[in-house]
C-alpha positions as CSV (number, residue, x, y, z in Angstrom):
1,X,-20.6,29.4,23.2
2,X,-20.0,26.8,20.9
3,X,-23.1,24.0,21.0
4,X,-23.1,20.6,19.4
5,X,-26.1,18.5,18.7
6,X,-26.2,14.7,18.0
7,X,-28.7,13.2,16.1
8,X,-29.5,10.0,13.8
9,X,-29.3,7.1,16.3
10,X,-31.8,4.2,17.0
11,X,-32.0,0.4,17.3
12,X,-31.0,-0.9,14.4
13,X,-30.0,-5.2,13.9
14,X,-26.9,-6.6,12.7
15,X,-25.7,-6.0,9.6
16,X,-27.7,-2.6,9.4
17,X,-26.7,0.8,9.0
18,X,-27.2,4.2,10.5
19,X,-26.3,7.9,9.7
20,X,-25.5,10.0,12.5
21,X,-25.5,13.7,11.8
22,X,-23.7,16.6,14.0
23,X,-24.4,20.1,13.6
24,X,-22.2,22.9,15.5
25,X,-23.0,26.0,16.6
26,X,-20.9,29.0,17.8
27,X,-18.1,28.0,16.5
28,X,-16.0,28.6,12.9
29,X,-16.6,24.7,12.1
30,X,-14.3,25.1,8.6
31,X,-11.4,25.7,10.9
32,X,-11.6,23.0,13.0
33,X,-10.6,19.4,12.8
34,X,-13.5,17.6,14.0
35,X,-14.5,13.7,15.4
36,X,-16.9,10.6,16.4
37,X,-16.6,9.8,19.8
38,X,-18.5,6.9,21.8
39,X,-18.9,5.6,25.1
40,X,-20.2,1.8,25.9
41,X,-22.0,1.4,29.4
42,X,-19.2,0.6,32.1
43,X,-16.3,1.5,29.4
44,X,-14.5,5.0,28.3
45,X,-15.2,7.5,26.0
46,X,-12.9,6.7,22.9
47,X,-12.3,8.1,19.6
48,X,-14.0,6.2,16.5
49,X,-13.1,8.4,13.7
50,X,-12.2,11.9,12.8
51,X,-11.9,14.6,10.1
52,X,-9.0,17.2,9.8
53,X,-10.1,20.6,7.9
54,X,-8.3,19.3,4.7
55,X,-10.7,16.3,4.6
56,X,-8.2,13.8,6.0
57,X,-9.6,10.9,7.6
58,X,-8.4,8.6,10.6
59,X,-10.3,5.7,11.9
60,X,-10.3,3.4,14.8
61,X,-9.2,-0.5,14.0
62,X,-12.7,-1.2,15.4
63,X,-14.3,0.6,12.2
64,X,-12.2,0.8,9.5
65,X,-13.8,-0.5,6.4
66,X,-17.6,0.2,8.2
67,X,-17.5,3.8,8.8
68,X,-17.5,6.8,7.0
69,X,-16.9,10.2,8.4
70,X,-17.8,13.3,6.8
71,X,-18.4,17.1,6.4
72,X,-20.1,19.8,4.9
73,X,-18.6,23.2,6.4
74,X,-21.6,24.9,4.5
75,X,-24.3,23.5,6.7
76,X,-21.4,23.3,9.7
77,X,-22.0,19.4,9.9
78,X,-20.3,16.3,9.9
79,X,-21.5,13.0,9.3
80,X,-20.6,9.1,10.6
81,X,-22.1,6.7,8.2
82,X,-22.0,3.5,9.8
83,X,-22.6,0.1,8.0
84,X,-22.4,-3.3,8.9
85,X,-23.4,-2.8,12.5
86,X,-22.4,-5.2,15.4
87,X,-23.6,-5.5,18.5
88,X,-20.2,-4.0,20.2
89,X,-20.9,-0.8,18.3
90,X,-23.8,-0.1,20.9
91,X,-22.6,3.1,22.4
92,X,-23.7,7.1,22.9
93,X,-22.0,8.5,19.9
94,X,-20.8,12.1,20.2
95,X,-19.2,14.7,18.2
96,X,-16.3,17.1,18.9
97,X,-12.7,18.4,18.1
98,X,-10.6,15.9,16.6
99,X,-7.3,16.9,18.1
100,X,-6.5,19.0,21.0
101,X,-8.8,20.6,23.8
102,X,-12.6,19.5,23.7
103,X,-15.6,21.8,22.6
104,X,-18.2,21.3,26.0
105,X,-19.6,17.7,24.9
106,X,-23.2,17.3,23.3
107,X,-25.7,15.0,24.8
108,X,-25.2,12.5,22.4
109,X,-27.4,10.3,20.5
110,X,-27.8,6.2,21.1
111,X,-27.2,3.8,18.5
112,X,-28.1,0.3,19.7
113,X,-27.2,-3.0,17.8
114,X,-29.6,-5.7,18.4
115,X,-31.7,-8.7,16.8
């Protein structure tokens, strides 16, 4: 069963920056193109960025040019480095396939934008 964990959120101000970390389990993670996905309170899940198995990146309007997404299929984990932080990135970030059906979704980890 393949298992995702979340991990490298926390309050953070404007203008700061946060690396958010997703390992996978149960799964061949080199094989599989792979994403950031968050969720605002009262507002759908969307995409934010993801990571094909070539290294190809896309990236939300939102983000472009603040994020960074990234792999390392040796330790099966992508990363979502995240700079110049506003307060309308406040969401539960999640990790999971980039394209096509979805992996059972992780818990999450909160990254919350505030002075």
């Amino acid at each position: 069963q393949v298992k995702l964990v979340e991990s490298g959120g926390g309050l953070v101000q404007p203008g700061g920056s946060l690396r958010l970390s997703c390992v996978a389990s149960g799964v061949i993670f080199s094989l599989n193109g792979m994403g950031w996905y968050r969720q605002a309170p009262g507002k759908q899940r969307e995409l934010v960025a993801r990571i094909n198995i070539g290294g190809s990146t896309n990236y939300a309007d939102s983000v472009k040019g603040r994020f960074t997404i990234s792999r390392d299929n040796a330790k099966n984990t992508m990363y979502l480095q995240m700079n110049s932080l506003e307060a309308e990135d406040t969401a539960v970030y999640y990790c999971n396939r980039g394209w096509g059906s979805y992996f059972d979704w992780g818990q999450g980890t909160q990254v919350t934008v505030s002075s």
